[in-house]
KOLROMI-148754 format. One record per residue: x, y, z of N, C-alpha, C in turn. Coordinates in steps of 0.001 Angstrom, whole numbers, plus 500000, padded with zeros to 6 digits. Layout:
XYZXYZXYZ...
***
This chain:
335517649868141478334665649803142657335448650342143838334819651468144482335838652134145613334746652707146679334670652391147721334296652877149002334779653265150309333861653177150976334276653447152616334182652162153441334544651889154313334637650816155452332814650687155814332281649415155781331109649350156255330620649229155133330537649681154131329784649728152222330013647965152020328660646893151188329239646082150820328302645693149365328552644438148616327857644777147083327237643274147166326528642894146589326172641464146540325644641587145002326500640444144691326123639826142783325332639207142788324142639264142438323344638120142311322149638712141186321694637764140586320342637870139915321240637543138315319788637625137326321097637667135794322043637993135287322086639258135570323150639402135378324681639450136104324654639188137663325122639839138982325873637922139469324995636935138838325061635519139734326461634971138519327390634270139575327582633433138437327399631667138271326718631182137130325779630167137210326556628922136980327485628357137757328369627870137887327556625730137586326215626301138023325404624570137347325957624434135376325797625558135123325758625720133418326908625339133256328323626089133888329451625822133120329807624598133663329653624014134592329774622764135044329691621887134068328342621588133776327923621245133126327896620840131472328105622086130739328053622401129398329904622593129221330551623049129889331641623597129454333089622704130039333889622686129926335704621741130218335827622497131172335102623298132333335667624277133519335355623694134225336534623170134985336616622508136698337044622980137400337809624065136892338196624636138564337841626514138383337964627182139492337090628645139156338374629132140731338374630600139863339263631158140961338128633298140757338465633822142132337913635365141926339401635822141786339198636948140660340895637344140685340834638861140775341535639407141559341211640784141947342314641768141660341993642829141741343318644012142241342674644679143201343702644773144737342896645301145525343477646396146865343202647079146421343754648394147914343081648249148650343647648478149770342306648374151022342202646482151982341343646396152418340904645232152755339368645100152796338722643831152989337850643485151810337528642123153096336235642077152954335774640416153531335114640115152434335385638663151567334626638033150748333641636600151084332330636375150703331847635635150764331369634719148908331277633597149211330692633007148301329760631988148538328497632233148353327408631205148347327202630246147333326818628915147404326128628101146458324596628207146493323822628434145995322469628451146087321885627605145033321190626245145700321008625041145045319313625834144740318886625070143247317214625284142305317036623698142503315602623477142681314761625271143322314869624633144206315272624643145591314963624224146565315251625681147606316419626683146894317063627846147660317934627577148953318377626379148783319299625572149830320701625908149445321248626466150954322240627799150305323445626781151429324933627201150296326103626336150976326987627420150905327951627877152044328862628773152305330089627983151573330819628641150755332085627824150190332846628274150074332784629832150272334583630536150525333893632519151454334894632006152843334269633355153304336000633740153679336930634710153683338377634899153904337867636373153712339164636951154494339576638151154741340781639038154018340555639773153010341797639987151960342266641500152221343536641175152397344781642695152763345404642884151335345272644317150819346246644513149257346621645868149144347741645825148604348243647566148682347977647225146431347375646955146726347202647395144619347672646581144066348544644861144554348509643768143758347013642942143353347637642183142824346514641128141721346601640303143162344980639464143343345069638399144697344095637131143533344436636409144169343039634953143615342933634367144722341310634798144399340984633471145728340239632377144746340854630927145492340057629346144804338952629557145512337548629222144769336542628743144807336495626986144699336165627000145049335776625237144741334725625131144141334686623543142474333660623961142580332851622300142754331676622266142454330774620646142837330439620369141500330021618923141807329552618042140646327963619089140137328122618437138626327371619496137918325908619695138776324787620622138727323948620650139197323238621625138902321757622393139522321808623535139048321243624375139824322767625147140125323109626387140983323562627243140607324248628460141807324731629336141103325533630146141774326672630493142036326990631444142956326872633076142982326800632837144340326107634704144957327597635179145861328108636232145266329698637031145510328998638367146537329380637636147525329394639563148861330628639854148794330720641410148721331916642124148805331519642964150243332726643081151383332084644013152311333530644552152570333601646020152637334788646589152775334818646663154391336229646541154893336168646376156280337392648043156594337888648476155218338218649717155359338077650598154259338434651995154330338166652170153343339026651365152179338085651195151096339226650189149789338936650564148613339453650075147740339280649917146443339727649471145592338460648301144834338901647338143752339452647602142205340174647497141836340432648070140310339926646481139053339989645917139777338551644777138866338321643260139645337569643120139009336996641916139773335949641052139073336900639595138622336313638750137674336254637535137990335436636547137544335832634990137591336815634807136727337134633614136673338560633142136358338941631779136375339526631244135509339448629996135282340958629386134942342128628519134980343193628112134650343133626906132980341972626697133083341663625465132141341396626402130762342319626347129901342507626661128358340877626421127710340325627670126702339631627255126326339264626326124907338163625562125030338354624365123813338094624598122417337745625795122232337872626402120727338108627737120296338536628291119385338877629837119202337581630203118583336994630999118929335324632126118392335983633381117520335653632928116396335537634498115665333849634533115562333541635751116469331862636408116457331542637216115253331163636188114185330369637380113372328411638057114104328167638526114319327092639694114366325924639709113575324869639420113128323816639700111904322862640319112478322510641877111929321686642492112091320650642248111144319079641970111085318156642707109815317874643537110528317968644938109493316887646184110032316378646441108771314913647417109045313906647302108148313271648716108701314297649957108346313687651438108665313810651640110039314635650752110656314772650925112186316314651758112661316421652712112333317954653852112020318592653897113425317392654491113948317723654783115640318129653917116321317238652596116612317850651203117303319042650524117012318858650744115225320240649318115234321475650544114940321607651957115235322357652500115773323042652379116843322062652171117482322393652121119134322918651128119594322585649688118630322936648321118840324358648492118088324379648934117250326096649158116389326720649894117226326693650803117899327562651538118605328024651210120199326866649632120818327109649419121588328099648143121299328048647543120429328907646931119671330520647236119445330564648333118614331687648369118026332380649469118504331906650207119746332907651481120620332998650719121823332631649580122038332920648875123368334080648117123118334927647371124034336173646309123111335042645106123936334466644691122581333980643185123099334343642132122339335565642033121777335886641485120917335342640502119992334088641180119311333511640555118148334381640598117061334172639636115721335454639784114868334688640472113434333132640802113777332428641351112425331219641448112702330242642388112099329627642943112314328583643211111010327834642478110587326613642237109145325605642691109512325354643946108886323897644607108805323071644570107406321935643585107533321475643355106482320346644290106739320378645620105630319311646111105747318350645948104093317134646076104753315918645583104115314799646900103598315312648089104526314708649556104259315171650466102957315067651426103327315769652527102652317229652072102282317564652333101070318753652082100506319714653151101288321309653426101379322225654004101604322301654195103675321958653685103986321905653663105399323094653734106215324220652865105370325760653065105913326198654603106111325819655377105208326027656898104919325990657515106221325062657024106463324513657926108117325554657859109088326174656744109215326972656020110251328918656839110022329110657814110279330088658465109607330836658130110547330163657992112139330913658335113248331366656688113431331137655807112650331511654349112771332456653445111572332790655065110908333623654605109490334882653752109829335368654009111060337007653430111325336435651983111330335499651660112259335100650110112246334814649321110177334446650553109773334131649719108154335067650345107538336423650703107873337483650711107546337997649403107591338098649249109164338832647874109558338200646489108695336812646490107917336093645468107930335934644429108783335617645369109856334558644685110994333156644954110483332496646520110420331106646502110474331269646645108122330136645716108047329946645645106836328236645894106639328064646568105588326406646558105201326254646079103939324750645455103654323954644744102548322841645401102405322637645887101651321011646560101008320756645218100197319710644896100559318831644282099753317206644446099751316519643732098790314766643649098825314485643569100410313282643818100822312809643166101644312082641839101565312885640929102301312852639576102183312187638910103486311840640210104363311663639558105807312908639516107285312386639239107969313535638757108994314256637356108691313584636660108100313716634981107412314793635627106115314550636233105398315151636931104452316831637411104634316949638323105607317723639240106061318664638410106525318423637390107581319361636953108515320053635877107868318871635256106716319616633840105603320303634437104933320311636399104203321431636400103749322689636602104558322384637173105875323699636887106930324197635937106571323959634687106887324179633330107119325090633131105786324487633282104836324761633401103729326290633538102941326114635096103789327458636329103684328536635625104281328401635084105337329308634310106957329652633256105887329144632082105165329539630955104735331337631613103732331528633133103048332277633145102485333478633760103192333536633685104628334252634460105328334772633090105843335795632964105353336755632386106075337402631923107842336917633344107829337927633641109358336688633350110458335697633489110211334286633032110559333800632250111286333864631801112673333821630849112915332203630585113611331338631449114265330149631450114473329269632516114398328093632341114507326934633493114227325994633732115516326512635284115831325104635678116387324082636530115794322414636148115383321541636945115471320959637832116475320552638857115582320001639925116668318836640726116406317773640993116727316799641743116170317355643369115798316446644003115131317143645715115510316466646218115827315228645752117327314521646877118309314778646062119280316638645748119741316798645322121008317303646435121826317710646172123038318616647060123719319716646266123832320900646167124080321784645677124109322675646358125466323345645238125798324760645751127233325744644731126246326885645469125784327978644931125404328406643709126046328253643468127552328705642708128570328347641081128119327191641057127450326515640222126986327279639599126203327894640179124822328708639584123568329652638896124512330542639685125540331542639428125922331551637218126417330587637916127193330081636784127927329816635594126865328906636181126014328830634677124917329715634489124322330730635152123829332418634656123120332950633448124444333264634029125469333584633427126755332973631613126843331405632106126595331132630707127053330966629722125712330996630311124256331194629446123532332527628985123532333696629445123457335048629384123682335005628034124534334377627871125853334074626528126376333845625587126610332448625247125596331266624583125310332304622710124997331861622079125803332122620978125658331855620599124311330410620649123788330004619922122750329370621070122013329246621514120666328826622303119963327523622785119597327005623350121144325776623443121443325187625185120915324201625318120292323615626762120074323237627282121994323625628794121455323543630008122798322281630865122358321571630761123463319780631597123464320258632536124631319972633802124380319748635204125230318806634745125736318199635474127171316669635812127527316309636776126785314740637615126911314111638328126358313676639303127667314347640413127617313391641504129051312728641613128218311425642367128946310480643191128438310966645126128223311277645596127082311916646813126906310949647601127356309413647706127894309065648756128609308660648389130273309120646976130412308920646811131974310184645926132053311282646861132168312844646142131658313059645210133248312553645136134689312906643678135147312101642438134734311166643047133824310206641677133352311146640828132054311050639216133135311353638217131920310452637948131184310564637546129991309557637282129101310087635787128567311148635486127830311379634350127743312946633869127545313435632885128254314365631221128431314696631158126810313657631429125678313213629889125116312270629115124832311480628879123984310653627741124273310316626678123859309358626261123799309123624736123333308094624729122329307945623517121543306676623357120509305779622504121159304626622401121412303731621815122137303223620384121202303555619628122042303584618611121407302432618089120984301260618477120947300049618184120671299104618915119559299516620176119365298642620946118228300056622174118496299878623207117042300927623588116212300945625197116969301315624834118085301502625917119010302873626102119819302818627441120283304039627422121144303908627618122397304714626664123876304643626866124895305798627959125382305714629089126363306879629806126701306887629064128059308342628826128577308929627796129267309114629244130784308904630006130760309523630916131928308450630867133006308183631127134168307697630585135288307130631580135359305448631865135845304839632920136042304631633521137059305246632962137886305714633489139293307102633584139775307727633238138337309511633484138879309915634571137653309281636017136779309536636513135813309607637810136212310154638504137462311076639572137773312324639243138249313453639296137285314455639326137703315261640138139092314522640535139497315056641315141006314752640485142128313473639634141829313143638786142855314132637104142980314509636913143880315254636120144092314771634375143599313326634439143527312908633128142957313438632964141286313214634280140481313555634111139358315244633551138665316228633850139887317444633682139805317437632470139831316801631662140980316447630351140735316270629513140093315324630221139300314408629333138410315673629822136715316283630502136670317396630628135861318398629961135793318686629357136967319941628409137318319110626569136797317850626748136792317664625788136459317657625346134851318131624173134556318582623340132883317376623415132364316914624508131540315900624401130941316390623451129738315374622673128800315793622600127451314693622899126374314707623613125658314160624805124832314095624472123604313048624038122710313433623580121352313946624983120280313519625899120838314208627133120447314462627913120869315380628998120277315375630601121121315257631930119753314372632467120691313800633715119233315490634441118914315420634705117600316420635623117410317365636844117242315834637038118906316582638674119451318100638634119852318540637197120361319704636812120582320050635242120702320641634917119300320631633426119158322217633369118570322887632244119123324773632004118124324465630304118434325631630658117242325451629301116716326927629039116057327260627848115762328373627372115073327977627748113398329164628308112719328854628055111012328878626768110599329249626138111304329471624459110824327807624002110797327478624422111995326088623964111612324799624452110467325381625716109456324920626125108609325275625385107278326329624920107689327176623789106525326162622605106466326184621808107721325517620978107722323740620544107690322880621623108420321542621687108550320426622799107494321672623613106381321349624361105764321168625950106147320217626554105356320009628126105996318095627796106015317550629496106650316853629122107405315240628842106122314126628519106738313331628588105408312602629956104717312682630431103651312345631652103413310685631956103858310401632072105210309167632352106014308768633487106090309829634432105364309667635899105758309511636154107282308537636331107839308476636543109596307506635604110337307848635647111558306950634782112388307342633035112148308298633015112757308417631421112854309904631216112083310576631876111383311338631428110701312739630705111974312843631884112984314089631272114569313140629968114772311755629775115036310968628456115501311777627652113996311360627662113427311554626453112535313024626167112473314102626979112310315536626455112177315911626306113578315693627078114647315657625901116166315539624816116411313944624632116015313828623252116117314169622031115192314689622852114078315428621614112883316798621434113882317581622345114172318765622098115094318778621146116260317432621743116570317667620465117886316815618915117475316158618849116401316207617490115744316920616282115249318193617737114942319272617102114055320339616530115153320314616869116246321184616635117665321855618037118164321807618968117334322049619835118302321198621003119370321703620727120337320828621132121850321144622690121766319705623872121930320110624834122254319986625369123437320921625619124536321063626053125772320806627576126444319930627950126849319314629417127747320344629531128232321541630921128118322565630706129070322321631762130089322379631813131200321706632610131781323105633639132390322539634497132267323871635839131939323393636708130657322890635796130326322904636629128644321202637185128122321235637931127728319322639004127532319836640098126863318380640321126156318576641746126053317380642435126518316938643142126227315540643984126050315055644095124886313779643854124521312803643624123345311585644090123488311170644859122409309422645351122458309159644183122476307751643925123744307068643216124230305905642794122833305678641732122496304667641137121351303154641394121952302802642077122903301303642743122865301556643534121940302517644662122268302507646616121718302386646336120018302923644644119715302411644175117839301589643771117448300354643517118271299400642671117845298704643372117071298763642321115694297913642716114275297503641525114203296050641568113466295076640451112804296458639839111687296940640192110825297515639891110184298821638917110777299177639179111602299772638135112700299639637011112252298372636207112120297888635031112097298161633943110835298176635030109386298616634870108249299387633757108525300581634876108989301737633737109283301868633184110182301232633274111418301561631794112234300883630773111841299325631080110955298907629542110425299802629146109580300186629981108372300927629228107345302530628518107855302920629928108779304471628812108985304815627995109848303574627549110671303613626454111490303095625002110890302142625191109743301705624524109149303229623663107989303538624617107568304710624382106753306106623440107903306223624300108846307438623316109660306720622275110192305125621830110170304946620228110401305082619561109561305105620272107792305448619276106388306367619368106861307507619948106853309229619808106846309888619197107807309016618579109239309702617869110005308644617036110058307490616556110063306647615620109970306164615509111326305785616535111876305239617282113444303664616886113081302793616198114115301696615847114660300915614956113589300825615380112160299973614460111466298547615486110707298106614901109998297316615571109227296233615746110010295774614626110483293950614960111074294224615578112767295451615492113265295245616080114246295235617551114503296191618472113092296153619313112369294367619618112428294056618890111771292652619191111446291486619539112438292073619330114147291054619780114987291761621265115098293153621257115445293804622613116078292738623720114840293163623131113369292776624589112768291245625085112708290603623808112877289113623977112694288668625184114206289478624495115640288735624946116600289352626607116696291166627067116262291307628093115687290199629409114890290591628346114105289377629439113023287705629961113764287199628971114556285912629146115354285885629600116587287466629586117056287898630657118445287408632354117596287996632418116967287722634307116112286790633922115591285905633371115085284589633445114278283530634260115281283301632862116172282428633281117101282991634120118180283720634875117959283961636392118839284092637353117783283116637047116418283392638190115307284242638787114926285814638372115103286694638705114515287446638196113512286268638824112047286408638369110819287961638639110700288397639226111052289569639852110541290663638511110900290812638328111625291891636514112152291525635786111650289648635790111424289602634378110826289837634551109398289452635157108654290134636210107143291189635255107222292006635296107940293947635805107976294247634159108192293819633210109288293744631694108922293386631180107995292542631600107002291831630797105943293095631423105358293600632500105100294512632866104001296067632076103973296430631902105627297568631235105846297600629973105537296239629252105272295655628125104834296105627947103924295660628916102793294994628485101567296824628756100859297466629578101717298963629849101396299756628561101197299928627917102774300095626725102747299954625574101437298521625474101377297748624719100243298155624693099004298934626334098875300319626249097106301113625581097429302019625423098561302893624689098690304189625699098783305568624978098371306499625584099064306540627310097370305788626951096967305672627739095608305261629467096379304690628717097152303919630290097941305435631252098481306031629948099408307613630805099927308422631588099039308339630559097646309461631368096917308835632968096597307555632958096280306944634051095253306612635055096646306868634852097635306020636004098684306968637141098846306708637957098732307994639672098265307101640810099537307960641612100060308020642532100744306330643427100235305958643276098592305108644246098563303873643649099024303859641828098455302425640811099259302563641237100953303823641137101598303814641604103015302403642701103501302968643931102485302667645166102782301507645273102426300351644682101261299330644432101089298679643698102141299024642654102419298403642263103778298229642770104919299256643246105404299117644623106685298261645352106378298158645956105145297267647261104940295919646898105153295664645533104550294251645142104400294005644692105764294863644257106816294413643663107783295233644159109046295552644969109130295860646213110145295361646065111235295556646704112377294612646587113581294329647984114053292675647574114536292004648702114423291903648839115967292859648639117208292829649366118102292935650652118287291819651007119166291518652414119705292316652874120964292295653755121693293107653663123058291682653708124282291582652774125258290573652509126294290229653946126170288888654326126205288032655555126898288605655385128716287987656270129713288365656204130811286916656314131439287014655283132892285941655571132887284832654709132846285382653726131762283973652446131362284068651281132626282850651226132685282662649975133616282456648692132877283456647507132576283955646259132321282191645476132477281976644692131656281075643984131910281537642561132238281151642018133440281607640485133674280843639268133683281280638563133014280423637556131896280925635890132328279932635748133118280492633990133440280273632914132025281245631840131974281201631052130793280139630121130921279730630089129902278823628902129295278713627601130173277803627166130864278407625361131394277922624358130598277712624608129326276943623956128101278457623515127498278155622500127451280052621884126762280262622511125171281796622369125451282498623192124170281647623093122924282201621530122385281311621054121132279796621347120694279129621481121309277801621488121410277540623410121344278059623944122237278135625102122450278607625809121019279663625565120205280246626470119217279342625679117822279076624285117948278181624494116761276809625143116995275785624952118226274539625749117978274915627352117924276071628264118438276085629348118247277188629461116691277626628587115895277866628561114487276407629112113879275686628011113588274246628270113299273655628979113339273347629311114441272774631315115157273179631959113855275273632173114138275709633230113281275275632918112033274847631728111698274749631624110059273444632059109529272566631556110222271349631950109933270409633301109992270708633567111511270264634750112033271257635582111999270796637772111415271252638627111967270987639087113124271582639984113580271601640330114972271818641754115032271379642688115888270919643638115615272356644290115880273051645605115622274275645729115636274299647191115906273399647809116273273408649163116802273902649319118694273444650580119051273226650838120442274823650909120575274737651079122124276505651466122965276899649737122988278223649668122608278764648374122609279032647896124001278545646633124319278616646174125419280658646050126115280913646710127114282605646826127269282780645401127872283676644839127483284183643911128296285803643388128153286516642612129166287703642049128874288198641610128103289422641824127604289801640434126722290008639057127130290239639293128485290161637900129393288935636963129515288163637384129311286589637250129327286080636745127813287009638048126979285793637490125522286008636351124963285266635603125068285664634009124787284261633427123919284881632485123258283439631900122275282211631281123507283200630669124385282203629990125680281497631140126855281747632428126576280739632815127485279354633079127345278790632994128749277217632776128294276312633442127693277172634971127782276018635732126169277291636570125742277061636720124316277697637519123250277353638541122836277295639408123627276557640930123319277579641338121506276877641997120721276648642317119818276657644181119233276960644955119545278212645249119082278993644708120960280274644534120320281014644422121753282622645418121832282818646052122689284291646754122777284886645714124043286121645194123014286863644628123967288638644887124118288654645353125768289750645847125651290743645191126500292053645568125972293321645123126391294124645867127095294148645088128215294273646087129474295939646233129686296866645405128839297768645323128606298796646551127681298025646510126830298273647935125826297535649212125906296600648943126896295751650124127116294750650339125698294138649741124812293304649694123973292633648814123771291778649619122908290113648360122710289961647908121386288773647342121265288663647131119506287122646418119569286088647200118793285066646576118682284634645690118035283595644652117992283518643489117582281908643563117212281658643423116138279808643125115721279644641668115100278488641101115151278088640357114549277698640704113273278198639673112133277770639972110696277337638730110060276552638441109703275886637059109210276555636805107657276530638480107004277537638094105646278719637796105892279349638347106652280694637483106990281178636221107497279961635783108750280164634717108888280110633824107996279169633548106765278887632608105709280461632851104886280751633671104527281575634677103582283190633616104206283386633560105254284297633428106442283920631622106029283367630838106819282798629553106626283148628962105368282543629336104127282478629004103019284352629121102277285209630373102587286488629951101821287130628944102586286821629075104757287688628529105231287132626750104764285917626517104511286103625297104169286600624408103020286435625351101773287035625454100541288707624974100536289199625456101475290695625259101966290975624206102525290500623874103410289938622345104753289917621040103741289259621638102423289356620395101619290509620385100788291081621605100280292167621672099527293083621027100476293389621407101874294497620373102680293862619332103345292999618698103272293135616770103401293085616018102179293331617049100436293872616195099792295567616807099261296373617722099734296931617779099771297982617104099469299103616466099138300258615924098957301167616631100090301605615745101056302869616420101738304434616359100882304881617297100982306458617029099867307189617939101065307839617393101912309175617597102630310032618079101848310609617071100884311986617629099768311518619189099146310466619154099150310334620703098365310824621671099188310177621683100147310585622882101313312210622625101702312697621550101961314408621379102286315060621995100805314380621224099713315773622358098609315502623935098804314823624416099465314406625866099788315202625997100980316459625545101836317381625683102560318826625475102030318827625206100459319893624996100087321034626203099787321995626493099947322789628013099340322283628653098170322394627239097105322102627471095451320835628650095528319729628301096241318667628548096402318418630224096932319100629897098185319306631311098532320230632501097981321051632142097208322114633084096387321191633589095285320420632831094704319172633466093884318054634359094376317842633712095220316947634394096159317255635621096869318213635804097075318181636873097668319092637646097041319106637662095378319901638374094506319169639372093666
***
């Protein structure tokens, strides 16, 4: 960092703040020093900025003279809380810094060897980019597991990264496609025979990555008072200051997920969001675009359940933090991730009915009949907006469920690929041009409302020609007060539509398996132990052999 007299820099936001409530808090660091090399002279400031209130405390402002020695200035720091400090640099001549870090005197409380687990699945370009930001940076990771799930020989490509799989740092696994649930349990897997091994980070392979990040999480596990799991944030990779998620929670009432990030604090440039970052979230999980963890706790809580995708980070999250261990949002740490609109497939649903259904057998989450409103009013959210295609895909995640843990073992990359095909999504890209139709809701109450328009669909067709009525996706709802018939409804988010007709054979068609199922699970048998020996090693060394 080198300027002119008058130039000054201010750190602040995720990556820029340092969140001094967290290490307080979570980590054996009591005392904090800035340690510099510095030519020139320099006015430094340091703010406390207390969440959320934005109640700001001056705690070190001095004036620093250096012909190119090392200087430290003490910070002080306060009882835990959650804040964060904001670093002004203002050159008062011309100067220049040759680095400039926090800094700490207090030894850290454990040694981190970072093993790395990639799954990729035909993704060459990304988890290139993620390997090379990796292993040409010095971020001192101690290994590097790419479980790929695609095309066989993929290491081949990587010529320009041979010295690293010389050293056996970066190592590769071809195997079946097993999923992301698949891929990362054989990480986990791989890590249990490595000795030198001491924790795991997951990673998707359509992230973006800043090396700065690893650095940072070696750093703050190295700290960690108590042997707590580390959650990245999630940017949004095509609106990269958008947060997307902390972390989140399981909703304690029906088999859903809440995202914990503030909808008015989710641009990181804006100063509320820094805020609302400094504040102690607690998160029953964190997706595993960027998740570490202790191997000890793979010893002890098992590996993850073979879910293939969608839920498999939810379910071993929240077994972790059941079991007592807490996973902590550390804020510093993100990457960038395709945003989960630009994926939305009917087929989606498959698996969030079945593997949410499955982690309430395996932890004994809400109960059977309360189960029994979420899926009923589910399935009749897409009915009555004619989208056979979700409700298809619930009855199937159902009826999946309904085998039992028999379904997990037998489900293979090619059932995956059959399902996508059959249930694909048939977005179009918006025409330009259309005028939105706006549709006030029903004031006829819920209950009453979705069975007389059940009935309608069952009995009566409906005529399904003419220009499809356009409307929102915000709007298309089972409760609004008319259901035009054909309907284009678009997503103003992805910029595409998707039309919707009424079909009376489908609705019956739809009705008739999903109830068929409804009865297969309220006589059901719950068996917990089945699904836990499906986390055992024995289990997975077969499995993924």
């Amino acid at each position: 960092m080198a300027g002119v007299a008058g130039q000054y820099a201010t750190f602040d936001g995720i990556f820029g703040a340092f969140f001094d409530g967290y290490w307080r808090r979570f980590t054996n660091v009591d005392d904090l020093a800035l340690v510099l090399d510095l030519t020139g002279c320099i006015e430094i400031t340091v703010d406390r900025v207390a969440s959320p209130s934005g109640q700001t405390f001056r705690i070190v402002h001095t004036v620093l003279q250096g012909a190119g020695e090392r200087l430290v200035v003490p910070v002080p720091m306060d009882a835990p809380g959650e804040t964060r400090l904001v670093l002004t640099v203002r050159l008062i001549d011309d100067s220049k810094i040759g680095s400039l870090a926090w800094a700490t005197f207090v030894p850290p409380a454990r040694r981190v060897a970072l093993t790395a687990v990639i799954c990729t699945f035909n993704r060459e370009r990304d988890v290139t980019a993620t390997l090379e930001e990796l292993l040409q940076k010095n971020t001192g990771i101690h290994r590097v597991l790419v479980v790929n799930q695609g095309e066989a020989g993929l290491s081949s490509h990587w010529e320009h990264l041979r010295s690293a799989r010389d050293a056996g740092i970066l190592h590769v696994v071809d195997q079946l496609n097993l999923g992301g649930a698949g891929g990362f349990g054989r990480g986990m897997l791989e890590s249990l025979s490595d000795e030198h091994c001491s924790h795991l980070l997951l990673m998707d392979d359509d992230i973006d990555l800043d090396a700065s990040s690893i650095e940072r999480l070696i750093t703050a596990l190295s700290y960690l008072k108590s042997d707590h799991a580390i959650g990245g944030a999630m940017l949004d990779r095509n609106s990269r200051t958008r947060l997307f998620s902390v972390g989140d929670v399981l909703d304690h009432r029906k088999p859903e997920i809440r995202n914990l990030v503030d909808p008015d604090a989710n641009d990181i440039t804006d100063e509320a969001t820094s805020r609302y970052l400094a504040r102690h979230h607690q998160p029953d999980f964190n997706g595993w675009w960027f998740f570490a963890f202790s191997k000890d706790h793979v010893r002890r809580v098992g590996l993850p359940l073979p879910l293939f995708i969608r839920g498999d980070d939810v379910e071993y999250g929240y077994r972790l933090t059941v079991t007592g261990t807490r996973t902590v949002a550390w804020p510093g740490l993100a990457v960038w991730h395709e945003p989960f609109h630009t994926k939305r497939q009917p087929w989606h649903y498959f698996y969030d009915r079945r593997n949410s259904l499955f982690l309430c057998e395996a932890h004994g989450r809400l109960g059977r009949f309360r189960l029994l409103g979420s899926l009923i009013t589910g399935f009749l959210n897409h009915l009555l907006r004619f989208d056979y295609d979700r409700a298809r895909c619930i009855t199937l995640g159902l009826r999946a469920f309904n085998d039992g843990s028999e379904n997990l073992k037998r489900w293979s990359g090619s059932d995956h690929m059959r399902l996508a095909r059959t249930f694909g999504s048939r977005e179009l890209p918006i025409t330009e041009g259309v005028e939105l139709r706006l549709v006030a809701a029903s004031r006829m109450p819920t209950l009453p409302l979705f069975l007389a328009r059940l009935v309608k669909d069952l009995l009566w067709s409906r005529s399904s020609g003419g220009i499809p009525a356009a409307m929102s996706a915000r709007y298309w709802r089972p409760v609004v007060q008319h259901r035009p018939s054909p309907v284009s409804v678009h997503y103003e988010d992805s910029g595409t539509r998707v039309e919707f007709r009424h079909s009376r054979h489908c609705t019956r068609a739809c009705c008739l398996a999903f109830a068929r199922e409804m009865l297969r699970f309220l006589i059901r048998p719950w068996r917990p132990a089945s699904l836990k020996a499906l986390t055992h090693r024995d289990f997975w060394s077969c499995y993924t052999s």
